[in-house]
C-alpha positions in Angstrom: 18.6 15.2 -5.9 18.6 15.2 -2.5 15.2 13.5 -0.8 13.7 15.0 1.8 10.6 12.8 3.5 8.3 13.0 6.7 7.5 10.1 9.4 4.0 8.3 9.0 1.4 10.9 10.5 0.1 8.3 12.4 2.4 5.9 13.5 1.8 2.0 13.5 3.7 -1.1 15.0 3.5 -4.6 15.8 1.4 -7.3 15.2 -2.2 -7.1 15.6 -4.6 -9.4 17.3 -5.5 -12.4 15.8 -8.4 -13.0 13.4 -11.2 -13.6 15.9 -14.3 -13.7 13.9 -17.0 -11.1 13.3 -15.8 -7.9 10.9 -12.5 -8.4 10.0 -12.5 -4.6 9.7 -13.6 -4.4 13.3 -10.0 -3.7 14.7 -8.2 -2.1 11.0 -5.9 0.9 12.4 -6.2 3.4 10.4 -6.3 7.8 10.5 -7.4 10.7 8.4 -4.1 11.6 5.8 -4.7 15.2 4.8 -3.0 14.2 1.2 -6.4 12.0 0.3 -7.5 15.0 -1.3 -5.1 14.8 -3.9 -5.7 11.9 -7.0 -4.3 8.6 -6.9 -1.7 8.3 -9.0 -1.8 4.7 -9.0 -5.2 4.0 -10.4 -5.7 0.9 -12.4 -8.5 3.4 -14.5 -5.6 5.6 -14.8 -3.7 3.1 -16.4 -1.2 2.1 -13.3 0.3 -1.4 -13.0 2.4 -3.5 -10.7 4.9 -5.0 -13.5 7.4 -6.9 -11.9 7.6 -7.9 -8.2 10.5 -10.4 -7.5 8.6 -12.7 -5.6 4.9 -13.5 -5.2 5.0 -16.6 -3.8 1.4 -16.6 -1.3 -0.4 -13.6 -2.9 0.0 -11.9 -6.9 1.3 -8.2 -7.0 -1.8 -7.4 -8.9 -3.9 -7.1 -5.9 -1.9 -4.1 -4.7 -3.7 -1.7 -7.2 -7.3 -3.5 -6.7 -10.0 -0.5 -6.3 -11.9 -1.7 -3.3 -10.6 -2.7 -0.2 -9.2 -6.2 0.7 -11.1 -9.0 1.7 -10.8 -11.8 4.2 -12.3 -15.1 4.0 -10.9 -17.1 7.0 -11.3 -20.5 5.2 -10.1 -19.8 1.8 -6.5 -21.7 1.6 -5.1 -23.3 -1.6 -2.5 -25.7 -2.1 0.4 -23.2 -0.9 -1.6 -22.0 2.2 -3.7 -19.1 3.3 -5.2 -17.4 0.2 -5.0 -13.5 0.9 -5.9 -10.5 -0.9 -3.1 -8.7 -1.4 0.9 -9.0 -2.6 2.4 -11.7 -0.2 6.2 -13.3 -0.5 7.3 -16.1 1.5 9.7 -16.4 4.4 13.4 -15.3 4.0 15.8 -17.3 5.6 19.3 -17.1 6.2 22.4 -18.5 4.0 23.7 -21.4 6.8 22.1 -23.0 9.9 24.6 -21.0 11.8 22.7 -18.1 10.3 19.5 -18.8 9.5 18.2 -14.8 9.7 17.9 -13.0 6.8 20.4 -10.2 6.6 19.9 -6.4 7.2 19.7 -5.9 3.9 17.0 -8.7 2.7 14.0 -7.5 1.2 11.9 -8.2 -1.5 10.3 -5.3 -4.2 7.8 -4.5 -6.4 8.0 -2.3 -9.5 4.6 0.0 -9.9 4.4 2.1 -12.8 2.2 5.4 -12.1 -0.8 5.5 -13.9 -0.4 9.8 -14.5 3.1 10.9 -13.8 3.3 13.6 -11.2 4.6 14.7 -8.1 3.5 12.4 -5.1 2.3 14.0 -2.1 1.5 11.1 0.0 1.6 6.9 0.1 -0.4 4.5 1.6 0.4 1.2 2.5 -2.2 -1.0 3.8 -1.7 -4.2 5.8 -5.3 -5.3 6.2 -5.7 -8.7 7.2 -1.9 -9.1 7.2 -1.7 -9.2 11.3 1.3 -11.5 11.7 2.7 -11.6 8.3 3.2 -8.3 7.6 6.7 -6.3 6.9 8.8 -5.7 9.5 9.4 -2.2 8.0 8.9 -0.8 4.4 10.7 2.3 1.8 9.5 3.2 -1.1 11.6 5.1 -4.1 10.3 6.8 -7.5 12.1 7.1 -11.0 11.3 9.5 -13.8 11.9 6.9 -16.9 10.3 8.3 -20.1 8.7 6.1 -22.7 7.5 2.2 -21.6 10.1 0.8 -19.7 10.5 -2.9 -19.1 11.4 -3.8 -15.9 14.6 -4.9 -16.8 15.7 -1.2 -17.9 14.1 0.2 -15.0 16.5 -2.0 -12.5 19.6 -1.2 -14.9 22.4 0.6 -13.1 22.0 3.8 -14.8 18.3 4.4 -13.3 18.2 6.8 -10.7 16.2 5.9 -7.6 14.9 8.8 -5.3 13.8 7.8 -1.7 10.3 8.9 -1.0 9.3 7.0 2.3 12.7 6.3 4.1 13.1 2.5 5.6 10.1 2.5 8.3 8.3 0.4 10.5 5.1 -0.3 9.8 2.6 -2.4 12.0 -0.2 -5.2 11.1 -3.4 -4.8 9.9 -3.6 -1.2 9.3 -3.4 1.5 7.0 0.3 3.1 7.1 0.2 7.0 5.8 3.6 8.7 4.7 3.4 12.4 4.0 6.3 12.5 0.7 7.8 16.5 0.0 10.0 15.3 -2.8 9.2 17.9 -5.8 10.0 15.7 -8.4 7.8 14.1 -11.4 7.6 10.7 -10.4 6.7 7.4 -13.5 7.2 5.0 -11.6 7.7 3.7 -7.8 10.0 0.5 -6.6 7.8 -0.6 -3.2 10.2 -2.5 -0.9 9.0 -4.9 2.2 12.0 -5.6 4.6 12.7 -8.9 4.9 9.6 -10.1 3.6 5.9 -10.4 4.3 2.5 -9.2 2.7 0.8 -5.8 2.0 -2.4 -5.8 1.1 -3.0 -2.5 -0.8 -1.4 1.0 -2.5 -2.6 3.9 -2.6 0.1 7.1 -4.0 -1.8 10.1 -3.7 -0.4 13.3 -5.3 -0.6 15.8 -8.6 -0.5 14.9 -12.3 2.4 16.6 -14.3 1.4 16.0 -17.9 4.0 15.9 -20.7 3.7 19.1 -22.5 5.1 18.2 -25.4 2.3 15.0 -25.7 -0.3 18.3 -25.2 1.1 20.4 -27.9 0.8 17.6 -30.6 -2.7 16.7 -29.7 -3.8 20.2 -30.4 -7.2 20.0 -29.2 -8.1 17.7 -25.7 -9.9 17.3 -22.8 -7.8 20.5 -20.4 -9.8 19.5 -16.9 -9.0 15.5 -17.5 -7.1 14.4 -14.5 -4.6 12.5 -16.6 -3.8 15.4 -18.8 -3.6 17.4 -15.3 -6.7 18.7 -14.4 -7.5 18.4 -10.8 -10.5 19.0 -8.5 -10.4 22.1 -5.9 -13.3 21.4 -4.0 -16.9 20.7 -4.1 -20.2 21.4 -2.5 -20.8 17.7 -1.2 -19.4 14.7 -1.6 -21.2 12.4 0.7 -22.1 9.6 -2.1 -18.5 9.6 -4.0 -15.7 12.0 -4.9 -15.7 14.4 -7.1 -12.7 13.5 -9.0 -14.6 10.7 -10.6 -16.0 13.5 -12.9 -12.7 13.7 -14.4 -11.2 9.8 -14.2 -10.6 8.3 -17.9 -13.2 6.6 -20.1 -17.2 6.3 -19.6 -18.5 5.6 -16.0 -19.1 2.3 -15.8 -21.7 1.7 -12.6 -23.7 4.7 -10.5 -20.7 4.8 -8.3 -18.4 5.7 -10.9 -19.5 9.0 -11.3 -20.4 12.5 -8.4 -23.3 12.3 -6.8 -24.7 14.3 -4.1 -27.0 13.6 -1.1 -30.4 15.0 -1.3 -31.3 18.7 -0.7 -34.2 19.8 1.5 -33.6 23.5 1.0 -33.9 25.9 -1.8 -29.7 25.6 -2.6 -27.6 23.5 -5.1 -24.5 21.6 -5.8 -21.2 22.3 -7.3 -17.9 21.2 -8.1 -15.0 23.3 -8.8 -11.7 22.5 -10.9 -8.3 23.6 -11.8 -7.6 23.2 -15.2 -4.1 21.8 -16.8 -2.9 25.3 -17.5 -4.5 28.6 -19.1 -6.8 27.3 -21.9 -9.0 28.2 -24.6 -12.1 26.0 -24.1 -14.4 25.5 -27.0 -16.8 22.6 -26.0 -18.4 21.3 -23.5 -19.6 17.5 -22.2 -21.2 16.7 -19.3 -22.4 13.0 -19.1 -25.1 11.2 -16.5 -24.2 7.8 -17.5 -26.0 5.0 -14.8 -27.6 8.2 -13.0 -31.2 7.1 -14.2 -33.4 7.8 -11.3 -30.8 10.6 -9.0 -29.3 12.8 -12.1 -28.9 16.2 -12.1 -31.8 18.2 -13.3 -30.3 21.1 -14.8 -26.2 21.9 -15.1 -24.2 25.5 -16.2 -20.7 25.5 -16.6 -18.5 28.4 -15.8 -15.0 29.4 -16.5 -12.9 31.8 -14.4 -9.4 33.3 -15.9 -6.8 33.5 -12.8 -7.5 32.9 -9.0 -8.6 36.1 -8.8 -11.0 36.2 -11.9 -14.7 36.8 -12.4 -16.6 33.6 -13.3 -18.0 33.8 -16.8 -21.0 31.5 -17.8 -19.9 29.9 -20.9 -22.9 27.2 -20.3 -26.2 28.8 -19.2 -28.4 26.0 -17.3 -29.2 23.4 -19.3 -31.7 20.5 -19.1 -30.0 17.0 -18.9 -31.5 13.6 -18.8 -30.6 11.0 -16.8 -28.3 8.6 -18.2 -27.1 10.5 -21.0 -24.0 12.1 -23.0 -24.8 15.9 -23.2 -22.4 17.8 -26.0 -22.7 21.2 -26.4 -20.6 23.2 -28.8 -20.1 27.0 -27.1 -20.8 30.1 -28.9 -16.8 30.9 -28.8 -13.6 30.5 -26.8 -13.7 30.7 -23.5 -9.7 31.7 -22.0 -9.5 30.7 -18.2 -7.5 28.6 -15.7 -10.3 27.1 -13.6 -14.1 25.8 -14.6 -17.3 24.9 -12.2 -20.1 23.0 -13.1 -23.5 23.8 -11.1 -25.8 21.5 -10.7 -29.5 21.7 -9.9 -30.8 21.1 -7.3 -28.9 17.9 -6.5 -28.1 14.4 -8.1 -25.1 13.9 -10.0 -22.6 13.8 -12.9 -20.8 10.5 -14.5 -18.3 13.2 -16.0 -17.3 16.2 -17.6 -15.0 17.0 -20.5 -13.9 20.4 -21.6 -12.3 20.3 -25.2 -9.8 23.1 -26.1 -6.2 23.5 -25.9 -3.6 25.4 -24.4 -2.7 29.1 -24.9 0.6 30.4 -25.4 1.3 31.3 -21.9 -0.9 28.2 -20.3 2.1 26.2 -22.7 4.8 28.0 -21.4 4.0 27.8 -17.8 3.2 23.6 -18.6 6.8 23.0 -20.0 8.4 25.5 -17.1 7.3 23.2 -14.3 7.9 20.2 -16.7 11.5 21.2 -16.9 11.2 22.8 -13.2 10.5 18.7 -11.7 13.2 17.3 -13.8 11.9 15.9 -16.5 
C-alpha cells in the first residue's frame, strides 16, 4: 500500500528555552488538532502498551502512554542523571573518533501496540520538558498483525510496515500534531526518534475497526462500546470531561472518569449522542453514575434512531437515577437502529452507558465489508 501523509498542522522546531522556574507549562507550544475528536487509540484503559523499545537508557517507554500530562521536577536526578517523565535514550555516537556523528540513518524505536485497532486519523507527539534533549526529527509506521504478537515477530522481515508520519522535524517542548490519511486498520505502531533523544508523551487519535468475526461469536455485547466500535458524535457540553468516557472499558474509577456537565441556569438539558458499531438490535440498557454522588444526573431517556436520516424512537422513557449507582433496565423489545442518545436532566453526569444487543444481518455485513475494505 502506498502511504499517503500530511505535514504537522502546526509546525515546531528547535530547542526551547531553558527551564527557568515558575510553570513549566508556562512556554509548552502547542495548537488545536481538529483529529482530538476522534478516540485514542492508544489508551492504557483501552488496553494499549509500549512493548519493546530498544533503548530506555534515562526514562522507561511506559511513560509514553501515561493518562495525564508529564511532569517536571527540576531537582529530581538519580544515579544516571536527570529523572524525566517520559521515554528518553541516551546519546548516539559515531563508530570512530574520525566519525564520532551518528549516521543518517541512526535512530532508536519503540513498538506500541494499539489498544482498539482502527484506522488512525491523527498522532501526537509531545516533547514537554524535553527542551534540549529532544529528537532531532521523528516517523512513525503502523502494522496490521493479528493475534498477540511478540515483539520479536512484529520486527521479523515478513511484517509489513506502513509510513504514517514521514521522517519530520519536530521541536522542544511542545506538542507536535500529524494529520495521518492512511485508510488502513492499524494494531500496532513502531515510534522512531532520529538519532536519539526523549519524548515525553503519545497520543494516536483515530476510529476503532472491531474484528467482526470476535462480534459474531460473542452474540450478544455492548454495540456503542468504544472498543467494540462505538464512537461519540457529539454532545451538548463537555466543559468538565469528554464524553467518550461514557463509553471507555470497565467501571469509572474517580468523578473524572465519567461525563459531566457544567451547571444549567435555564429551563434546557444535556445530551450526548453516539454512533453505534453497526445496525443493531438493542435489547438492554445500563447507564451507570458511579463517583457522581452529589452532581449526577437526575433523570436520563435513551433513544435510538435507525439511519442518519431516521426518527428518534424512545426506547427508555425518563427515568429516575441515583447518584452513584448501576441502573439496568431490561426494554420492552428490540430496538433496530444505527445511532443512540442518552438525555439527561437537567444537568450532572453519567460514569457510562452500555447498550446490550448484537448485530443485524446487514449491520454484520457492512462490519466485515470495511473489515475486509482496510485490509484486514
Amino acid at each position: 500500500m502506498t502511504a499517503q501523509h500530511q505535514s504537522p498542522l502546526a509546525r515546531f522546531t528547535g530547542d526551547a528555552n531553558p527551564y527557568g522556574g515558575g510553570d513549566p507549562y508556562a512556554d509548552h507550544r502547542s495548537a488545536d488538532f481538529p483529529f482530538t475528536q476522534y478516540a485514542n487509540l492508544a489508551d492504557r484503559q483501552l488496553g494499549a502498551g509500549v512493548i519493546a523499545a530498544n533503548d530506555e537508557f534515562f526514562a522507561q517507554r511506559e511513560n509514553l502512554l501515561l493518562p495525564e500530562r508529564a511532569e517536571f521536577d527540576p531537582e529530581h536526578f538519580g544515579h544516571k542523571g536527570k529523572i524525566m517523565d517520559g521515554w528518553e535514550t541516551r546519546r548516539r555516537r559515531g563508530a570512530s573518533a574520525e566519525h564520532p556523528w551518528p549516521t543518517a540513518d541512526d535512530h532508536d524505536w519503540a513498538l506500541v501496540r494499539l489498544g482498539a485497532p482502527g484506522v488512525v486519523r491523527g498522532i501526537v507527539i509531545d516533547t514537554a520538558h524535553f527542551r534540549g534533549n529532544y529528537p532531532q526529527a521523528v516517523s512513525v509506521e503502523g502494522a496490521s498483525v493479528p493475534g498477540s504478537p511478540s515483539p520479536e515477530e512484529l520486527l521479523a522481515d515478513d511484517v509489513k510496515w506502513t509510513t504514517l508520519v514521514p521522517r519530520t522535524a519536530v521541536g522542544g517542548h511542545a506538542a507536535n500534531g500529524f494529520a495521518v490519511d492512511v485508510e488502513q486498520r492499524i494494531t500496532h505502531l513502531r515510534v522512531n526518534q532520529h538519532p536519539d533523544g526523549g519524548i515525553a508523551r503519545l497520543r494516536v487519535y483515530g476510529e476503532v475497526v472491531p474484528d467482526p468475526q470476535w462480534l459474531s461469536v460473542l452474540g450478544t455485547f455492548d454495540v456503542v462500546a468504544l472498543e467494540n466500535g462505538g464512537q461519540v458524535e457529539d454532545a451538548s457540553n463537555l466543559f468538565y470531561s469528554p464524553a467518550t468516557n461514557t463509553i471507555q472499558p470497565g467501571r469509572s474509577r474517580k468523578m473524572d472518569d465519567g461525563w459531566e456537565t457544567r451547571r444549567r441556569r435555564d429551563q434546557g438539558h444535556d445530551w450526548i449522542r453516539y454512533q453505534l458499531v453497526a445496525r443493531s438490535e438493542i435489547r438492554a440498557v445500563e447507564i451507570d453514575t458511579a463517583y457522581l454522588k452529589g452532581n449526577s444526573a437526575g433523570w436520563a431517556s435513551v433513544s435510538v434512531r435507525d439511519g442518519v436520516d431516521g426518527e428518534w424512537v424512545e426506547v427508555l422513557p425518563r427515568t429516575r437515577l441515583q447518584p452513584d449507582t448501576n441502573h439496568r433496565f431490561v426494554l420492552a423489545g428490540p430496538s433496530v437502529g444505527t445511532h443512540a442518545r442518552v438525555d439527561i436532566f437537567p444537568d450532572g453526569g453519567i460514569s457510562r452507558l452500555r447498550l446490550f444487543g448484537s448485530l443485524t444481518e446487514e449491520g454484520a455485513a457492512r462490519l466485515a465489508a470495511r473489515h475486509q475494505e482496510l485490509g484486514s
